[in-house]
N, C-alpha and C positions, 0 to 999 in steps of 0.2 A: 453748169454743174459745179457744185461747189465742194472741192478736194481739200477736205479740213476734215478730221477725225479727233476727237476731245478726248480718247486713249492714247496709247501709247506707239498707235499705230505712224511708221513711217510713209508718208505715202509721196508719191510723185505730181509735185501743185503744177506742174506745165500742162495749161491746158488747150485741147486740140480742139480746133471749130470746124475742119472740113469734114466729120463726121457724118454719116448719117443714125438715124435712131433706130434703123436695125444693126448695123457696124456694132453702135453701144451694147446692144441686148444681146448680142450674140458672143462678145467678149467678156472671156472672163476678168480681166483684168479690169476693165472700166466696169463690170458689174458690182468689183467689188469697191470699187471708188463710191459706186451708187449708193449703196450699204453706207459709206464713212460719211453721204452726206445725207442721209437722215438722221443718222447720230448728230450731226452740226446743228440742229436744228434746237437741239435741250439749249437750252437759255440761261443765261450765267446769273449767277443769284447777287455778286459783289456790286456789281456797280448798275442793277438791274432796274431804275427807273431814272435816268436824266441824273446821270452819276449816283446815284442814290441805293443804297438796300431795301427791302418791300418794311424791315424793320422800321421806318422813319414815318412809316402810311399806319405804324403802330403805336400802342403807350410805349415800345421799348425804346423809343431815341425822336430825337429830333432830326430834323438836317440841318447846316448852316448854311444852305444856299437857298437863299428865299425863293431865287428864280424856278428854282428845281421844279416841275412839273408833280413828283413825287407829294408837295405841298396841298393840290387840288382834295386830295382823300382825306387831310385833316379839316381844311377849312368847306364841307363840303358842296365844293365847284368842282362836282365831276357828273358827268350825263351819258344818253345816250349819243350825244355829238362830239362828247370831249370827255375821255377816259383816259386819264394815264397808263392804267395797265390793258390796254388794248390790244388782247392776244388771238383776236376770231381768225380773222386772215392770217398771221403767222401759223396758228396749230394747221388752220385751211390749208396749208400750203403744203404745212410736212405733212400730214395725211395725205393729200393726193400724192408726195414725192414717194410715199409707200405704199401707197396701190401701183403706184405705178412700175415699183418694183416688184411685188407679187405679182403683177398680172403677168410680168417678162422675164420671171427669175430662170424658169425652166428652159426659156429659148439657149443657153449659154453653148455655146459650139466646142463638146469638149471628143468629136470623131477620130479628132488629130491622135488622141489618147486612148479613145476607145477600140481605136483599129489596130494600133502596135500591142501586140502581143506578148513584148520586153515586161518583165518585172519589175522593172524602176516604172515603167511609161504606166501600167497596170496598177499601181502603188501609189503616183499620182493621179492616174485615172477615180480611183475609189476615195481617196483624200479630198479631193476638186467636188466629189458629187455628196461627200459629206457635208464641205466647209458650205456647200448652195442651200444643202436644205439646212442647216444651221441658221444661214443668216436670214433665211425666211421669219423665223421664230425669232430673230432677234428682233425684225424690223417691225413683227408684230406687235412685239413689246411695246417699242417705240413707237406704235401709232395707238395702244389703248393709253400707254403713258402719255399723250400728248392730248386723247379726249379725255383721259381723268383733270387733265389740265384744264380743261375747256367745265366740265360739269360740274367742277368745284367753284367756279368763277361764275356761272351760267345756270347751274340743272343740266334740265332734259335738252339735247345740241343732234341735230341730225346727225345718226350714224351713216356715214358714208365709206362703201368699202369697193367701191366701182372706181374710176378714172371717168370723167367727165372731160369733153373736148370744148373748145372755146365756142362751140354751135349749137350745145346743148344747154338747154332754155332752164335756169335755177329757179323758176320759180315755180316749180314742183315739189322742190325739196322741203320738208317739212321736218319740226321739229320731232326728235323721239321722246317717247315717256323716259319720264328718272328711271323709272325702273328698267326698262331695256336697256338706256344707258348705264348702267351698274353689271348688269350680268352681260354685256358685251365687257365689259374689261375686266369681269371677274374671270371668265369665260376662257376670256383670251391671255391672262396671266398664267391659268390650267394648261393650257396648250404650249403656251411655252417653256413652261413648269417643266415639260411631263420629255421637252426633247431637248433644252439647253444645259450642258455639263454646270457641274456645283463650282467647279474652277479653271481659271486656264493656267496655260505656261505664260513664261514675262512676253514673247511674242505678240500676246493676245492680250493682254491686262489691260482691263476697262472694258471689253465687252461685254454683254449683257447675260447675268449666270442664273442657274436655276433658283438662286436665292433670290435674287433681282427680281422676279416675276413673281413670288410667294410673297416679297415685302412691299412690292405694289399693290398686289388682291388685299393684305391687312389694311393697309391706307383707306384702301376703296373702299373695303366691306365696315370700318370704323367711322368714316364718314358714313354710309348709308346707315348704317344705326342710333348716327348721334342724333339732336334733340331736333337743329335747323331743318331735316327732311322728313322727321316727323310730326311736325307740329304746323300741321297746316292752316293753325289760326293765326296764326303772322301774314298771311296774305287772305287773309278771308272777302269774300264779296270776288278772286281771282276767279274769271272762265276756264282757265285749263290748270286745277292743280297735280293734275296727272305729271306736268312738266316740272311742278318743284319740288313732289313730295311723294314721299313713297305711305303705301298702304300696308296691310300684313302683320305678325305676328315681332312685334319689336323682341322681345327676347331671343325668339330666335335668331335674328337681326345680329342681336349682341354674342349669342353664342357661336355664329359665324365667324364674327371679325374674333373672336378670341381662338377658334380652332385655327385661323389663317393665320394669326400672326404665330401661335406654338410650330407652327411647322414649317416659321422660318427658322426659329429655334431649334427643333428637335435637329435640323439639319447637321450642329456639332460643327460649318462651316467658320462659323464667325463667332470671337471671340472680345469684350470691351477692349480696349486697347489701355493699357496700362498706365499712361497718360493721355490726361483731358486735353494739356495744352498742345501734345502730339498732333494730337486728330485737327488740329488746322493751321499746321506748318506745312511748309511745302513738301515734303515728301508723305502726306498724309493719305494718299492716292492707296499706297503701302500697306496702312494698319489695317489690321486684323476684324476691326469694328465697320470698315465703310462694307456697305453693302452696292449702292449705286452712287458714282461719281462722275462728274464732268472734270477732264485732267484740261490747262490750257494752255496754251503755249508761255513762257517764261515774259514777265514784264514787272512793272514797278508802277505799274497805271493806279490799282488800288491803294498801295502806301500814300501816293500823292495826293489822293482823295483822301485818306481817313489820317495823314498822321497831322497831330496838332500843330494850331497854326503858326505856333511859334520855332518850326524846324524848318531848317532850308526844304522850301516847294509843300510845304505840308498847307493841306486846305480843310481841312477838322471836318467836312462832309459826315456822315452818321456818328451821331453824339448822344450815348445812352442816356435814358431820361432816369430822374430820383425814384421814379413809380417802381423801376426795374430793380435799381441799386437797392430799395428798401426790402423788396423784397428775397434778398438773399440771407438767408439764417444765420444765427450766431455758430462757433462751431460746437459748441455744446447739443445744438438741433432747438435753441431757442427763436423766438422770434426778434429781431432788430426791431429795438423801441427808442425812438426818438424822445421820449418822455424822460428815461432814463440817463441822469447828467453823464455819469463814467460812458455809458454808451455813446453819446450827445457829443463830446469832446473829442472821442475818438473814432469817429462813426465805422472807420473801412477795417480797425483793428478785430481780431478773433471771429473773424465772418466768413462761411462757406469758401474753399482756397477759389470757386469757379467764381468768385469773385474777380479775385486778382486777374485769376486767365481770359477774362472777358468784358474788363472796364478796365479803362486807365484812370487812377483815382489818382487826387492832389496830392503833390510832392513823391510820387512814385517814382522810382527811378527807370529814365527810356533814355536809351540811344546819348548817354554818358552826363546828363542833369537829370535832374527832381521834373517831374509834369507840373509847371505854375497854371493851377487855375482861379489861383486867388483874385479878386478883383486887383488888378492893377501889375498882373503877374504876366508874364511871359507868352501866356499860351491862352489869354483871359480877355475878356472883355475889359474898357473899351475898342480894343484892336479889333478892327473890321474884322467878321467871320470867324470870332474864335468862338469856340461854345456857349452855349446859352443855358444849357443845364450843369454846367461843372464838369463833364467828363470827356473823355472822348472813347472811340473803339480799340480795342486790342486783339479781341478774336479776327483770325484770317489776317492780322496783320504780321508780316513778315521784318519784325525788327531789326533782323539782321543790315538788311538791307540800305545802303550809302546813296540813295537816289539823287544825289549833289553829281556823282559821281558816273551815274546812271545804268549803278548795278541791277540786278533784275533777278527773278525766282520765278518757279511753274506755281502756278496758284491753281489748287481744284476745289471745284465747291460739290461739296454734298449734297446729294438731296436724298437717300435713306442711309441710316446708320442703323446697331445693332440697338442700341439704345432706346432707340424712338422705337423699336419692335418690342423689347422688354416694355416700353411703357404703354403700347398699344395693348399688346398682350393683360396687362394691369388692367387697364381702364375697360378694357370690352369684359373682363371676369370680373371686376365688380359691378357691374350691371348683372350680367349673368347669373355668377354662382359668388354671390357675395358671403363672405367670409372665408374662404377658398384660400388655403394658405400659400399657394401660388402669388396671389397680389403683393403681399407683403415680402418677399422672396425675390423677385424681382425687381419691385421697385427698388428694394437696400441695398441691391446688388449693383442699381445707379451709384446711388445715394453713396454708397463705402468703395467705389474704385479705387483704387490705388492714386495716390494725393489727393482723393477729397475725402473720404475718411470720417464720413459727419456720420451719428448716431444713429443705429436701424431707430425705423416707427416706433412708436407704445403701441403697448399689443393693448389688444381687445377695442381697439377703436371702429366704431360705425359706418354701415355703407356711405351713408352721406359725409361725416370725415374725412373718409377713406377715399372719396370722390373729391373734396377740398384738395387734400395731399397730392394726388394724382396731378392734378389740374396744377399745382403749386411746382411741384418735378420739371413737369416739361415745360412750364416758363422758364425755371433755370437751365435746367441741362439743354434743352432746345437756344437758347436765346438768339437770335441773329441767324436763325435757319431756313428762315420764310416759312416758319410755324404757327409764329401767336396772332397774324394777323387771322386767318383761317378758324384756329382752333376757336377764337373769342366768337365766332360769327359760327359754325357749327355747333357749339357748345349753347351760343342764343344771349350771351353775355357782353354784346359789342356796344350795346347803350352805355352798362356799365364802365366799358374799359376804354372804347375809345371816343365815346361820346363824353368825354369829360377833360377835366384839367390834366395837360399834359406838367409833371414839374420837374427839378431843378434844382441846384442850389445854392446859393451866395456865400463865399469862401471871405470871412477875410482875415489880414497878416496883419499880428501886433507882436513885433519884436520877430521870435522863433513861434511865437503861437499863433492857431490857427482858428476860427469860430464857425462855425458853421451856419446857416438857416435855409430852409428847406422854402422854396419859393415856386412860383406861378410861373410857367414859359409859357402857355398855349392855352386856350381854352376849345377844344374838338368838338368837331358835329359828327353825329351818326346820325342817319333816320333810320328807321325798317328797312325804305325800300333797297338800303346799303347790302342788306344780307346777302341779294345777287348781283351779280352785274347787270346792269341793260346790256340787252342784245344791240349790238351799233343800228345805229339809225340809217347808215349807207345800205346797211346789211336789208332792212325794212324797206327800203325806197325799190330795192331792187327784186326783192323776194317776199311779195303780197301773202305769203302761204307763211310766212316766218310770223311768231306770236312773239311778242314784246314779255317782257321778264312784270312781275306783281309789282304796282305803285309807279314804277317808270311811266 
């Protein structure tokens, strides 16, 4: 049993083996350890592929460790035998760890309480059979959140809501339609929806709140209407397109995921957080803006990974690529023209502030010098492992921190904010009810937070614009979210973005000045068959009834 909870929760790691596994079910104290370890189970986004972010498997960075496994998804050498991001067994595992707690939540022996008659024992009695059915609904969360993981990676994934013993033959199990899978986590987000409180006390911070299960169903129901599951001529000549692609009324589709994401809104729970660079410091767990986080225990593991390579223990590990950096606006709300000399000379000056918050750009000042990425600088090429695109990370990185020293910080990574709900909420209303002055309303409301401050839209701009913009948003404000690898492949635009030149760019120092040019690091493969995962080949060897993913 694994006694790790990604909240706030303190729990007691001494773990007992001469138990038996009615002893467990029947205690409430180890039941609710059981609870803290399906939460263990969300998977940390920092250092989330062979020290790597899923951002390096995107146009938004490189890695500098060639070895990295993370590498296999650009140069594509990944399969059904050998996948970097191979999460079938892991989600497998946490789904059965929460059937397994539903099937036994109810056995909990609380007689001791039930029989005293005392006021206090009464008080805890009624408390104890609240906090049980609560964490039912959480864990529920936690096992549709964990097959939206799998369906986003995969399609259509056997829903399984049974416990299964080591005797029972898997090769019955089959896969479910997309569409069952969608209304099983939409389903099941409603139900959690409808009995998890909007907030807790500090006690309880980080557990799964009513908003948490509304801004899960947006995710879901946004993905089920984008372009990847309804366009089922990307796998044409496929036997079962029931498992990649949904059928039905697309607009309505669209007007779903725009009703789900308004009423994580309408909630009045959550608020942007008044700085950008807030939301991924260590005490970001706090703002106003996270909706669902993983909090971790305090370390300096990720500094030592992403700070550049010229600081004591710094290993440059995910290094924004120029595709990203170009893409951040002037702050007028112009676009960054490398054509343009004054622009040209000064490329990182007057540009979007979530610039600064999210790229460490040359001569920047970190950690008490200027960042040298000039060729022959500090933190540069030819030094083994320094960057290869000119920059290195700053979002989630904890500058504070003296890792010589072997100071440390709680690090949480997010995986929904209020943000990506405004922009969901955008992007599903201009499908919808395009023109809707909601879209615009929203998105500005990114765009002009407090220190970024860049210029609402031009009005009267076009659905298809208005769809550019959108798509243009959540590359910047999402950046290093483990978004744009996703959003390019549901969107159906992964040829263009990652099937291409990854770049970079070549600094060099004459005197105090500095010249810039904009250069080739990688050149990426996508095919089609990229848009899903294969289903593992282990997984086939052993389960004849399992249908392989289109083109695998």
């Amino acid at each position: 049993m694994v006694l790790t909870f990604c909240a706030c929760q303190k729990l007691n790691r001494e773990i007992v083996t001469s138990l038996t596994e009615k002893q467990v079910t029947l205690s409430y104290d180890y039941t609710k350890n059981r609870v803290s370890a399906v939460y263990a189970d969300l998977l940390d986004g920092l250092l989330y592929i062979d020290g790597a972010m899923m951002a390096s498997a995107s146009d938004e960075a490189e890695h500098t460790q060639e070895v990295s496994a993370i590498q296999k998804f650009n140069t594509g050498a990944w399969n059904a035998y050998d996948n970097p991001d191979d999460v079938w067994g892991k989600y497998y595992k946490a789904i059965r760890k929460a059937n397994q707690f539903l099937l036994t939540s109810d056995s909990v022996n609380l007689d001791y309480l039930r029989l005293d008659q005392s006021s206090d024992a009464q008080a805890v009695y009624g408390t104890r059979l609240a906090e049980i059915n609560r964490w039912k609904y959480e864990v529920r969360f936690l096992r549709a959140f964990y097959y939206f993981e799998l369906v986003k990676r995969y399609g259509g994934v056997p829903l399984i809501t049974q416990v299964f013993s080591l005797d029972d033959v898997s090769k019955d199990i089959k896969r479910n339609t997309l569409e069952d899978c969608v209304k099983f986590i939409s389903d099941e987000c409603d139900s959690a929806a409808v009995q998890l409180p909007a907030e807790y006390g500090a006690d309880d911070l980080g557990r799964i709140t009513k908003g948490a299960a509304l801004a899960l169903k947006s995710r879901m129901l946004l993905y089920a209407a984008s372009d990847l599951f309804n366009t089922p001529s990307w796998s044409e000549g496929y036997a079962n397109p029931e498992l990649v692609s949904l059928t039905g009324d697309r607009l309505a589709k669209w007007t779903a995921a725009a009703n789900a994401a308004k009423e994580v809104i309408d909630l009045g729970v959550y608020s942007l957080d008044n700085s950008y660079s807030h939301l991924f410091s260590p005490d970001n767990y706090n703002s106003s803006e996270v909706n669902f986080v993983r909090r971790n225990n305090s370390s300096n593991t990720f500094e030592m990974a992403t700070f550049p390579i010229g600081y004591n223990l710094g290993r440059s590990g995910t290094t924004p690529s120029q595709n990203l950096v170009d893409d951040y606006e002037m702050k007028d709300g112009s676009s960054f023209n490398w054509n343009d000399p004054a622009i040209a000379s000064a490329p990182y000056a007057n540009r979007d502030p979530r610039l600064e918050y999210t790229v460490l750009t040359n001569n920047t000042g970190f950690l008490g010098r200027p960042v040298e990425t000039w060729t022959g600088g500090l933190d540069a090429e030819p030094i083994a492992q320094a960057t290869k695109t000119g920059y290195y990370l700053r979002k989630y990185v904890d500058e504070s921190l003296d890792i010589q020293q072997g100071r440390m910080s709680v690090h949480s990574w997010i995986f929904i904010r209020l943000a990506e709900i405004y922009l969901n909420y955008a992007e599903a209303l201009n499908e919808s009810s395009p023109g809707n002055p909601d879209i615009a309303l929203y998105l500005n409301m990114v765009r002009q937070r407090n220190g970024v401050a860049l210029p609402a839209l031009p009005a009267g701009l076009s659905q298809a614009e208005m769809r550019e913009r959108i798509r243009h948003e959540r590359r910047i404000e999402l950046a290093f979210e483990d978004q744009r690898f996703w959003d390019v492949r549901r969107w159906m635009q992964a040829p263009q973005y990652l099937g291409a030149f990854l770049n970079g760019v070549k600094i060099t120092k004459t005197g105090s000045t500095f010249s810039y040019e904009r250069i080739v690091v990688e050149n990426r493969v996508f095919q089609p068959k990229m848009y899903l995962y294969p289903i593992p080949q282990g997984e086939l060897m052993i389960n004849k009834d399992l249908l392989q993913n289109p083109l695998w």
